[in-house]
C-alpha positions as a printed NumPy array, in Angstrom:
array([[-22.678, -10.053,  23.584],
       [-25.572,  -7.595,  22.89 ],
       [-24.017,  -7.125,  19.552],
       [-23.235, -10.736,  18.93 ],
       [-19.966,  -9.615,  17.767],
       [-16.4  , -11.424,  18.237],
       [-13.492,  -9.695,  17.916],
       [ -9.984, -11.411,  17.96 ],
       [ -7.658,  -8.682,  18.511],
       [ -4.882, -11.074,  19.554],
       [ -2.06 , -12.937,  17.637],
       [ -1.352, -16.849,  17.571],
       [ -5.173, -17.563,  17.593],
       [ -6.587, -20.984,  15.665],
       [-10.247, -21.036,  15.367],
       [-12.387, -24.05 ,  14.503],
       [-15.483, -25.596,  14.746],
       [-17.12 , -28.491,  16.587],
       [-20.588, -29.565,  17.368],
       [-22.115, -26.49 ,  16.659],
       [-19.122, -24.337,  18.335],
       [-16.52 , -22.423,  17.571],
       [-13.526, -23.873,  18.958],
       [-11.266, -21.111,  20.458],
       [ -7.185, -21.85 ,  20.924],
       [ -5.235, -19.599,  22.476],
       [ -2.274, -20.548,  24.499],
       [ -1.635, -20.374,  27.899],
       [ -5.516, -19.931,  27.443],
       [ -6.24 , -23.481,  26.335],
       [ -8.861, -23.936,  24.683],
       [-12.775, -22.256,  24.824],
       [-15.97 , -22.875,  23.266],
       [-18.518, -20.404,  22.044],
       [-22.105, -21.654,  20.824],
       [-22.127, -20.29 ,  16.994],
       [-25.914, -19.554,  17.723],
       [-24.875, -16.08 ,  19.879],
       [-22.914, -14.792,  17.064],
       [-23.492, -13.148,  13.989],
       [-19.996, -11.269,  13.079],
       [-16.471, -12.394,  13.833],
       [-13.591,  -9.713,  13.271],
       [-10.351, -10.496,  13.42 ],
       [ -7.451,  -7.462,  13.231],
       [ -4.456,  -9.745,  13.632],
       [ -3.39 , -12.744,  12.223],
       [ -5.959, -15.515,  13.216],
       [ -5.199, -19.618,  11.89 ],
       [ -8.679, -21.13 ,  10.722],
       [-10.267, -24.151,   9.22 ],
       [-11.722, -24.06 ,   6.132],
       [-14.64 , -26.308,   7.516],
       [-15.331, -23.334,  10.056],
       [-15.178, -20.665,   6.83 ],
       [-18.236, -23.318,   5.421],
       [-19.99 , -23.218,   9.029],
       [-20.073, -19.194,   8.748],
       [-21.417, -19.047,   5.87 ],
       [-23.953, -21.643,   5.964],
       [-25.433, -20.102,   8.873],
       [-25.   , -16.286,   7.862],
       [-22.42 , -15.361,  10.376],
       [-20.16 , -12.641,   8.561],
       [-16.517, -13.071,   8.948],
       [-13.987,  -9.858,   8.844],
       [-10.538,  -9.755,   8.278],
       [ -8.752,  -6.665,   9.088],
       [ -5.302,  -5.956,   8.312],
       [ -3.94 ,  -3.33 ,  10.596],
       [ -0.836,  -2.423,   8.612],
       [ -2.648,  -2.398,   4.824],
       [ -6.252,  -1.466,   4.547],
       [ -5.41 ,  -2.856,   0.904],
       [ -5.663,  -6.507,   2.641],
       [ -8.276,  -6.425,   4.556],
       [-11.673,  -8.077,   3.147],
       [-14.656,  -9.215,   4.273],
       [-17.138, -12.446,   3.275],
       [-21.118, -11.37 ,   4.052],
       [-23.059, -14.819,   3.098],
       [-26.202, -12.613,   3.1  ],
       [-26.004, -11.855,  -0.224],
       [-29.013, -10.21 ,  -0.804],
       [-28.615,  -7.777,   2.026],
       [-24.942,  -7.07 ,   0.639],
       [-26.452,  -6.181,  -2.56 ],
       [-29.138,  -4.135,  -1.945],
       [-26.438,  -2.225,   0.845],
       [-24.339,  -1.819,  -2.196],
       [-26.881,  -0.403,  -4.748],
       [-28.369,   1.97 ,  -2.372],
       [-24.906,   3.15 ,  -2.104],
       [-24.69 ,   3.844,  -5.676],
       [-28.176,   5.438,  -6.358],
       [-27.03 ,   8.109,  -3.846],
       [-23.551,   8.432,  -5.495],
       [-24.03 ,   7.951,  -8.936],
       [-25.578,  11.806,  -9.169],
       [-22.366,  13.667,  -8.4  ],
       [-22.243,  16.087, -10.661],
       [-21.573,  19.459, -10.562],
       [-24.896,  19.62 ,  -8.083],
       [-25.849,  15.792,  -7.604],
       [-28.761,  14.677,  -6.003],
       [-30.223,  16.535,  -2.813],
       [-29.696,  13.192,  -0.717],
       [-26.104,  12.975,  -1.614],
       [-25.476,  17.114,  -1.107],
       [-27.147,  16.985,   2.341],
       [-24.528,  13.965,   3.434],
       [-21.816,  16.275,   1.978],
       [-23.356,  19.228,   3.699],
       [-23.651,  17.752,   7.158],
       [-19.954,  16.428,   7.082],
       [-18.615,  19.561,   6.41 ],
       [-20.375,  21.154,   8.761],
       [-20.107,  19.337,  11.622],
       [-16.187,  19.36 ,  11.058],
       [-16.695,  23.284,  11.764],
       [-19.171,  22.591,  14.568],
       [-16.114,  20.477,  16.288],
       [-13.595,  23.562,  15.504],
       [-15.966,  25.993,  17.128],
       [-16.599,  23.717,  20.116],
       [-12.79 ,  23.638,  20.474],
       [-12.258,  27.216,  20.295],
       [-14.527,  28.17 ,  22.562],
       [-12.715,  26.396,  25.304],
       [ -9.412,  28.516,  24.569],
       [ -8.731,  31.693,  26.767],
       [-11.102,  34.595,  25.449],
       [ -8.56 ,  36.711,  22.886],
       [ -9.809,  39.057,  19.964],
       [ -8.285,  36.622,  17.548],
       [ -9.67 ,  33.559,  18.62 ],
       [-13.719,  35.878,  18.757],
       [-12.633,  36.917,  15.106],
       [-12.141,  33.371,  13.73 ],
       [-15.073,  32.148,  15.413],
       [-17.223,  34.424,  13.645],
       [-15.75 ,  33.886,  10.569],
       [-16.179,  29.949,  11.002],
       [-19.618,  30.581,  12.132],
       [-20.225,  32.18 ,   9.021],
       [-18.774,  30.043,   6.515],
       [-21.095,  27.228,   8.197],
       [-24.218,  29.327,   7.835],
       [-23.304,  29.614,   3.989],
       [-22.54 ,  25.783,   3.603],
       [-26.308,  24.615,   4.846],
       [-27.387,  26.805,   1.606],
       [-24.767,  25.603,  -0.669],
       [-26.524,  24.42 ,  -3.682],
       [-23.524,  22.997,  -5.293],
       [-20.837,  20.764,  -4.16 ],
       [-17.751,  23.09 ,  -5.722],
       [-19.466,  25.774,  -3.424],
       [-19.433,  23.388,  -0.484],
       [-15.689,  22.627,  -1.38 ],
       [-14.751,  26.237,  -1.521],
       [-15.962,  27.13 ,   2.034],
       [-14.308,  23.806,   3.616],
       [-11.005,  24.915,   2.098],
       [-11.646,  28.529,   3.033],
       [-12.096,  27.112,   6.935],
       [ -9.433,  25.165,   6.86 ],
       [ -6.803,  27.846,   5.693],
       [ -8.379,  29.556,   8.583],
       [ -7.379,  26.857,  11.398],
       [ -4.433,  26.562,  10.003],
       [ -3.585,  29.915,  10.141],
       [ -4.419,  29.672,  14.008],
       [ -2.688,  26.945,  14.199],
       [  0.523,  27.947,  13.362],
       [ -0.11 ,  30.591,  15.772],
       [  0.043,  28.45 ,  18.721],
       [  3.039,  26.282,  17.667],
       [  6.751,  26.902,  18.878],
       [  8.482,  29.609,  15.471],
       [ 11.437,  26.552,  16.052],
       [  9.134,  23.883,  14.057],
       [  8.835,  25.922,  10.497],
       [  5.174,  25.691,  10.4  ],
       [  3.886,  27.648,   7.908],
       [  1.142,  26.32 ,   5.632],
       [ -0.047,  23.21 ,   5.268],
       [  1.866,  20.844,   2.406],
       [  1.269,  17.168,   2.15 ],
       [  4.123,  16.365,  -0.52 ],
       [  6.109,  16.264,   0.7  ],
       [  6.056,  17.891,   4.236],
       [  8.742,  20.38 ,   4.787],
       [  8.79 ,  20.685,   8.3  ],
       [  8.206,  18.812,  11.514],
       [  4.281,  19.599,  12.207],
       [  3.118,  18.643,   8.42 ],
       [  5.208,  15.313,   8.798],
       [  3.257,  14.642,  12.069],
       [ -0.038,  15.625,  10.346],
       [  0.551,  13.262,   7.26 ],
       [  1.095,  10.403,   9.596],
       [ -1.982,  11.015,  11.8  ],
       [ -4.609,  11.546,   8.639],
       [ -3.125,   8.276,   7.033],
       [ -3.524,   6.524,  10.149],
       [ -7.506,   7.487,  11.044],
       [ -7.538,   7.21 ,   6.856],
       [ -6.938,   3.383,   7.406],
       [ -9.633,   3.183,  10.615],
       [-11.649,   4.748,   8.295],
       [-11.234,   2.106,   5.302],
       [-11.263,  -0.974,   7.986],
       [-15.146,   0.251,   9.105],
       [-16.381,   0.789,   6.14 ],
       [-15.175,  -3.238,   4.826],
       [-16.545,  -4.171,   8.43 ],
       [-20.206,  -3.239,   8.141],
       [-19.873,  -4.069,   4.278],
       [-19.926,  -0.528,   2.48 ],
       [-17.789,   0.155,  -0.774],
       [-14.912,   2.922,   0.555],
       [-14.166,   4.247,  -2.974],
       [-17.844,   5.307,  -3.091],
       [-18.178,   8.344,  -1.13 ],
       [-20.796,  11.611,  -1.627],
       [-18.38 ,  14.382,  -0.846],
       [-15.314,  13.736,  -2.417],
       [-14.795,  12.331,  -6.173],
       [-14.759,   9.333,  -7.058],
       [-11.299,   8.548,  -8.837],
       [ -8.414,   5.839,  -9.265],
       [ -7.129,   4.653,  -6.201],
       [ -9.061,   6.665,  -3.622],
       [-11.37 ,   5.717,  -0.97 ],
       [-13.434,   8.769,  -1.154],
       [-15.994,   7.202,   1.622],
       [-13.539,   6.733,   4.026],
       [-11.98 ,  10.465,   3.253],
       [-15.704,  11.812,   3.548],
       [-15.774,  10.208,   7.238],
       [-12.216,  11.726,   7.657],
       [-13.697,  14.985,   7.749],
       [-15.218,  14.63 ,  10.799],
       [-11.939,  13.367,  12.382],
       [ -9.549,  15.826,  11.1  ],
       [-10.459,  17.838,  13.849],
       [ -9.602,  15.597,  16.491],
       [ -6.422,  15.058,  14.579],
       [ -5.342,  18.334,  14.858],
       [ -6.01 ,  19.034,  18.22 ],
       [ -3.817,  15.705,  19.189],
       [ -0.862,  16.773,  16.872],
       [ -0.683,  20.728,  18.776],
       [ -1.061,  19.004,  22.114],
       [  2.137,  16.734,  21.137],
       [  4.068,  19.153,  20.554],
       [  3.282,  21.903,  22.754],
       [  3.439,  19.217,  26.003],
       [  6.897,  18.29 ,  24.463],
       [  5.811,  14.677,  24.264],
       [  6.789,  14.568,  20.283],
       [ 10.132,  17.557,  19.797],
       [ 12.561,  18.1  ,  16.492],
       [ 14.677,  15.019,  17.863],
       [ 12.129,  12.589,  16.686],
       [ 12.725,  13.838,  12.744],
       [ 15.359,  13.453,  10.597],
       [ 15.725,  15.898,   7.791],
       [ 15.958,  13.649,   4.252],
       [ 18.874,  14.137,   1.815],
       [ 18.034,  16.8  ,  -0.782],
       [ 15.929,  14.507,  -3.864],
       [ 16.274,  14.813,  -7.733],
       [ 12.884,  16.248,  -9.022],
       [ 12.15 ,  13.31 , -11.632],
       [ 11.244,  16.246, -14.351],
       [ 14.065,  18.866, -13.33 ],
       [ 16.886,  19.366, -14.955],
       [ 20.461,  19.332, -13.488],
       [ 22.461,  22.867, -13.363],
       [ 24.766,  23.407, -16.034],
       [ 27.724,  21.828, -16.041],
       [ 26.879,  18.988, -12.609],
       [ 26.488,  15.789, -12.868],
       [ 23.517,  13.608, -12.35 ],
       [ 22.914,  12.116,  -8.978],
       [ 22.184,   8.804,  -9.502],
       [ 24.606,   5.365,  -8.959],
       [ 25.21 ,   5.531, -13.463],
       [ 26.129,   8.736, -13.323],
       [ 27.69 ,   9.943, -17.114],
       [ 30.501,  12.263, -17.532],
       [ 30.252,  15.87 , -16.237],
       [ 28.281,  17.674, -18.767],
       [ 29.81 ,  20.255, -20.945],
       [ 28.83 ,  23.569, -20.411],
       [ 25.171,  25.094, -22.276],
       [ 24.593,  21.334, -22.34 ],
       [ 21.662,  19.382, -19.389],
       [ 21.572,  15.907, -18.957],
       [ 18.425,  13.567, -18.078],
       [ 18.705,  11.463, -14.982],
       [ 19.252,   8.06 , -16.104],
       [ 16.945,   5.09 , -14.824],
       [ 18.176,   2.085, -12.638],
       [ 20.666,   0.06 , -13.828],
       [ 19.258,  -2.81 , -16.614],
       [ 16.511,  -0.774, -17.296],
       [ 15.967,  -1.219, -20.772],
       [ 16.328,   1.625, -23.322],
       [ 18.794,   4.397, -24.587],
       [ 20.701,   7.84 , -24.648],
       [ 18.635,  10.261, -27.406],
       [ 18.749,  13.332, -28.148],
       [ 15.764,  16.373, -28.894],
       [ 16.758,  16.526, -32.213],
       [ 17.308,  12.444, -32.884],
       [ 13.751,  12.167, -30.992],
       [ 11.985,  15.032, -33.216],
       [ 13.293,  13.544, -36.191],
       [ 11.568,  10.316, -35.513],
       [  8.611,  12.114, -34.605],
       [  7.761,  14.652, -37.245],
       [  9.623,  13.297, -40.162],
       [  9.757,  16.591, -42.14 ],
       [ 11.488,  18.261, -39.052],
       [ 15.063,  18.194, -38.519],
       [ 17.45 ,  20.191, -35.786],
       [ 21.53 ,  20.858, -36.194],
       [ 21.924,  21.697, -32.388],
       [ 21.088,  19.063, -29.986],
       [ 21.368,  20.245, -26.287],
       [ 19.388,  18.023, -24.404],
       [ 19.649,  14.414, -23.765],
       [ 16.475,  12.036, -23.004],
       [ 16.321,   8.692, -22.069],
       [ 13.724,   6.771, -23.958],
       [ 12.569,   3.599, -22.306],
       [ 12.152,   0.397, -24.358],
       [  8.206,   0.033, -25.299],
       [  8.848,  -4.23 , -25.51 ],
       [ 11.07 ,  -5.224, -22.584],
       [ 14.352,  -7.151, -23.955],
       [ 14.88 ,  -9.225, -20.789],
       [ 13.601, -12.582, -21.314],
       [ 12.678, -14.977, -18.14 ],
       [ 14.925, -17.986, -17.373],
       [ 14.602, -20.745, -14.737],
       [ 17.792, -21.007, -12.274],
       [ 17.935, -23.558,  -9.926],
       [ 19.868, -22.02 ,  -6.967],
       [ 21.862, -23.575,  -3.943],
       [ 23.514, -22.409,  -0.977],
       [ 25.675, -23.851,   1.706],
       [ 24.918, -21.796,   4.994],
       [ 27.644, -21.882,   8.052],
       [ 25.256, -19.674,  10.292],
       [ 22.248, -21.688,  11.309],
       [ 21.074, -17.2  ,  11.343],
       [ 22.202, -16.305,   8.18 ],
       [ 20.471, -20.081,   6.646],
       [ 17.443, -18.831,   8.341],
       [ 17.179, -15.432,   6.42 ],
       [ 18.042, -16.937,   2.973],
       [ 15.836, -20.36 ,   3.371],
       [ 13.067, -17.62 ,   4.214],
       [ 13.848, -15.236,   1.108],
       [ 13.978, -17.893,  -1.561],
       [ 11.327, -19.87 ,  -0.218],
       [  8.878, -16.334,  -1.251],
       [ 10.29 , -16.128,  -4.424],
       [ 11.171, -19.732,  -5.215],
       [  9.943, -23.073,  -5.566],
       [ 11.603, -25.842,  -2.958],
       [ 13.314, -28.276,  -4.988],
       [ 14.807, -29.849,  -2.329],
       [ 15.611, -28.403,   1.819],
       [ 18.813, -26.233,   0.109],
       [ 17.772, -26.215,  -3.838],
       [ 15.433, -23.72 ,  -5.111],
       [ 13.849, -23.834,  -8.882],
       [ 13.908, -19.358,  -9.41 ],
       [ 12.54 , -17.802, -12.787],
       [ 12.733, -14.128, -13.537],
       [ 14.605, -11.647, -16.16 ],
       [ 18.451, -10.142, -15.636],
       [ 17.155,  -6.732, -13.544],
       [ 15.588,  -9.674, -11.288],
       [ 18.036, -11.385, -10.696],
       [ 20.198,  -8.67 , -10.241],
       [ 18.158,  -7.538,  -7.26 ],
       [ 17.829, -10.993,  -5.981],
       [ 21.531, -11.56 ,  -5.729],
       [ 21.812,  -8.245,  -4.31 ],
       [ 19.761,  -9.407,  -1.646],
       [ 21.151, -12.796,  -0.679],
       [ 24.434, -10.549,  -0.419],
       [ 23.205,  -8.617,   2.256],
       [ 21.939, -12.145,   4.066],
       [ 25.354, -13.976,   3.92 ],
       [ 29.014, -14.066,   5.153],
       [ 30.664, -14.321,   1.769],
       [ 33.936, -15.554,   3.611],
       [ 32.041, -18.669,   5.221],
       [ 28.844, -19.036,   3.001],
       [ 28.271, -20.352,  -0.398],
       [ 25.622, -19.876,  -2.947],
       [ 25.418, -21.136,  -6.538],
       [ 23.21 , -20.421,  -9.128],
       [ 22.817, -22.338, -12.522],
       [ 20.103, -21.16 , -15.635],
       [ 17.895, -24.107, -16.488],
       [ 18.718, -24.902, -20.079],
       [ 17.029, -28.562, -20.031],
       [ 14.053, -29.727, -18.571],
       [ 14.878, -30.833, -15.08 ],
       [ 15.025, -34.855, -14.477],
       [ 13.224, -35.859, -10.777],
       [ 13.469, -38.84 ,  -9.416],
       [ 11.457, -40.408,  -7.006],
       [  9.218, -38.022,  -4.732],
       [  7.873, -34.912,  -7.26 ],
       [  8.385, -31.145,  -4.742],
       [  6.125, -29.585,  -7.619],
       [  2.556, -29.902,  -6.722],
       [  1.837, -31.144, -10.589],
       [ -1.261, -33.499,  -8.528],
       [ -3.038, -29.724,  -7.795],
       [ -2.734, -29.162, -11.217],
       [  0.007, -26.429, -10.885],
       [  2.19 , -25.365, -14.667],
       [  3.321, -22.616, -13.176],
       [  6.995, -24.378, -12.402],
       [ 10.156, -25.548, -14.232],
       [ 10.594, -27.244, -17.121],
       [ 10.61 , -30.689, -15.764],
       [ 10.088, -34.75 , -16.788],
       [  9.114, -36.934, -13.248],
       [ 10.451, -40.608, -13.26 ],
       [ 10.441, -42.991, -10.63 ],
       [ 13.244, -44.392,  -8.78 ],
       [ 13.173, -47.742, -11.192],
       [ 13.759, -45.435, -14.446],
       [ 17.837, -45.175, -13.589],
       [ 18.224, -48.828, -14.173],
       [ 16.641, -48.894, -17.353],
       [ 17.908, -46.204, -19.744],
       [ 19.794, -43.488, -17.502],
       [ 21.216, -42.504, -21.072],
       [ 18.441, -41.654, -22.498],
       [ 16.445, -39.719, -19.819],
       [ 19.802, -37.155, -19.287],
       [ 19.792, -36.685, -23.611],
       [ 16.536, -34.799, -23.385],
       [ 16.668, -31.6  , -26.32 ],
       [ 16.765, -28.32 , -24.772],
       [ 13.08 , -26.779, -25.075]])
C-alpha cells in the first residue's frame, strides 16, 4: 500500500462505493471494504463491473482510475481528475517533442541518445557472458564502438544509422547461434518468412502493447515519443521504450528455440498470397472466389474485389481516354477494376426472425443479432445495412444454424413499423437511431385498426 495503488487483475469483479469505501465483490471472496482515503490509483487489466456513483467518488476525490485492455492497447483509457497536473504532464511532453527535426532540441536528442545506447549496453552485457570466441571479441568491439559514436551524435538520422548498423550486427550473430533447419537469415517483419522472424514479430508486438498500457497508466501521450517520428497510427513513445526491451526479447526468442521449448511444429506455413499490385502470369487465372475466364495469351488480368463491391471491368486504354481526353490507344492489354467513388448500395431496415431447435445454436444467433440489431421482441430483430451487409450477415447466421431443423426469415422494412403496447426502442433516452416506427397503445386497435396499418411508405 506504499504506492496507494489497486490493481484488479481478476475477472467477474463489481466495485462500488459505500460510506466512504470502496466496496469490493468477488465471489467465493464475498465481499471487502477498502477506505478510499489509502488510495490514489485503481487499475484494472480485466474486465471489472462498476457503479457510476463510484466513477463520481474517484473523481471527486482525485483518485485516478485505469482501464487496461490486455488484448487491444487501442481500448484501454484512463480518467486523471487532476486536470491540471494532466495538462502540464502533457505540455511538457510536447515542448520536448515538438523540436524533432533533423537535429531537435538537445533535451529530446539526449533521451534518444541514452535509449539507444543503453539497448547496446544490454547487448554487450549479454555477450560478455557467452564462451570467449574471436567472433563474439570482434562484435563486441564493434558494438563498443558504435556506442562511443552515438553519445556524440549530433543528429538524430546519425543516431538512427548506428542503431540500425548494431542491430544488423546482432542479428548477424544471431543467426549464428540458431539451428540452419529454421531459415533464419535476416530479419523481415512483413511478412516473416521463416519460423524465428514469426516468433520475433509476436514478442515485439506483445512488450509493444506493455509498452502502450504504461504509458496510458501514469498518463503520458504514446504517439509522442523523442526517438522515433511521430506519424499516423504509431505510438512512437511506447516504440522509444521498446528499445530498451528488444534486447531482452531477443535473448528469450534464441533461448526458445535452442532449449526446444518452441520447434517448427508450432508453425504452419500460409498458402502462397496474391500480391494486391502484381500481376497474374500470362495466360492463369486470378485467384480469387469471382474468378473470370482464363486470360488469353499477351493479355493480364487485375484481381477482382469481393463480391458486391461496387464498380467495373476497364481497360488502360478506356481509363486513359477518360483521363487525358486528347489521348487515345487501339490495343488494350490490361484490365483494371475501378471502384465506384459514390457507393450504389443504399441502407434498408429488415426486421429478422428465427425459429431455433438447438437451445446452442439459439444461443449463438440471439448473441450475433443482438450486436448488430435492435431487439424488437425475444426472437425479432429490427437490422439496417446495404446488400454487401447483408450478404455477410446471412453468411454468418449460416454458419450458426442447422438449416434442416432451424428457421430464419428476413423481411425489408418498407412501412414504418406499427408497436403496440410496450415501445423495445429506447425513444424515452432520446435515441433516432432505429426503425421507421409509429408507437400506439394497446386501446388504438379498437378504434381505427384500418387506419393505423394504411400508413404511406416513407
Amino acid at each position: 500500500m506504499n504506492s496507494k495503488q489497486l490493481m484488479f487483475d481478476r475477472r467477474h469483479i463489481e466495485l462500488d462505493y459505500d460510506n466512504q469505501c470502496l466496496v469490493v465483490r468477488e465471489p467465493p471472496h464475498g465481499v471487502r471494504t477498502l477506505p478510499l482515503r489509502y488510495i490514489r490509483r485503481i487499475v484494472c487489466v480485466h474486465g471489472v463491473t462498476l457503479t457510476s456513483s463510484l466513477l463520481g467518488q474517484l473523481w471527486r476525490r482525485g483518485i485516478d482510475f485505469i482501464a487496461l485492455n490486455p488484448h487491444d492497447s487501442e481500448n484501454s483509457f484512463g480518467l486523471y481528475p487532476d486536470q491540471q497536473q494532466q495538462v502540464q504532464r502533457r505540455c511538457q511532453q510536447y515542448q520536448w517533442q515538438q523540436s524533432q527535426g533533423p537535429q531537435g532540441n538537445e533535451h529530446s536528442l539526449s533521451i534518444a541518445r541514452t535509449l539507444c545506447r543503453h539497448r547496446l549496453q544490454q547487448q554487450l552485457r549479454y555477450l560478455t557472458q557467452q564462451p570467449a570466441a574471436d567472433d563474439v571479441s570482434a562484435l563486441m568491439q564493434q558494438l563498443a564502438s558504435l556506442q562511443a559514436n552515438m553519445t556524440e551524435a549530433a543528429h538524430r538520422d546519425t543516431l538512427r544509422g548506428l542503431e540500425g548498423t548494431a542491430q544488423r550486427l546482432m542479428f548477424q550473430y544471431w543467426r549464428g547461434c540458431l539451428p540452419a533447419h529454421f531459415g533464419f537469415e535476416k530479419r523481415q517483419r512483413r511478412p516473416p518468412p521463416d519460423p524465428v522472424n514469426a516468433l520475433l514479430s509476436l514478442t515485439y508486438t506483445i512488450a509493444m502493447q506493455e509498452a502502450i498500457h504504461q504509458c496510458k497508466a501514469v498518463g503520458l501521450d504514446s504517439q509522442l515519443g523523442f526517438y522515433h517520428r511521430v506519424t499516423h497510427g504509431r505510438h512512437s513513445l511506447a516504440c522509444d521504450l521498446m528499445e530498451v526491451a528488444r534486447p531482452q526479447c531477443e535473448q528469450w526468442v534464441v533461448e526458445l528455440l535452442n532449449q526446444g521449448i518452441i520447434n517448427q511444429r508450432h508453425f504452419s506455413v500460409p498458402k502462397q498470397r496474391v500480391r494486391a499490385a502484381g500481376w497474374e502470369k500470362p495466360g492463369g487465372r486470378c485467384i480469387t472466389s469471382t474468378s473470370p475466364a482464363p486470360c488469353p495469351p499477351g493479355k493480364h488480368n487485375w484481381p477482382p474485389p469481393r463480391a458486391g463491391w461496387p464498380g467495373k471491368w476497364i481497360s488502360t486504354a478506356t481509363l486513359i481516354t477518360t483521363t487525358f481526353k486528347t489521348t487515345t490507344f487501339k490495343t488494350t492489354t490490361v484490365k483494371i477494376w475501378a471502384p465506384h467513388r459514390k457507393p450504389l448500395m443504399r441502407d434498408y431496415w429488415y426486421l429478422i426472425q428465427y425459429d431455433i431447435a438447438n437451445p446452442k445454436r439459439l444461443q449463438r444467433v440471439h448473441r450475433l443479432l443482438k450486436s448488430c440489431a435492435l431487439p424488437l421482441q425475444h426472437s425479432v430483430f429490427a437490422w439496417q445495412g446495404n446488400q454487401h451487409q447483408l450478404a455477410a450477415l446471412t453468411h454468418q447466421l449460416e454458419q450458426r444454424i442447422n438449416p434442416d431443423e432451424d428457421d430464419i426469415r428476413g423481411y425489408r422494412i418498407r412501412r414504418p413499423l406499427c408497436l403496440f403496447g410496450h415501445n423495445p426502442l429506447p425513444d424515452d433516452l432520446g435515441f433516432d437511431g432505429g426503425p421507421p416506427h409509429q408507437h400506439y397503445p394497446i386501446s388504438a386497435l379498437q378504434h381505427a385498426p384500418e387506419a393505423l396499418w394504411s400508413t404511406s411508405s416513407p
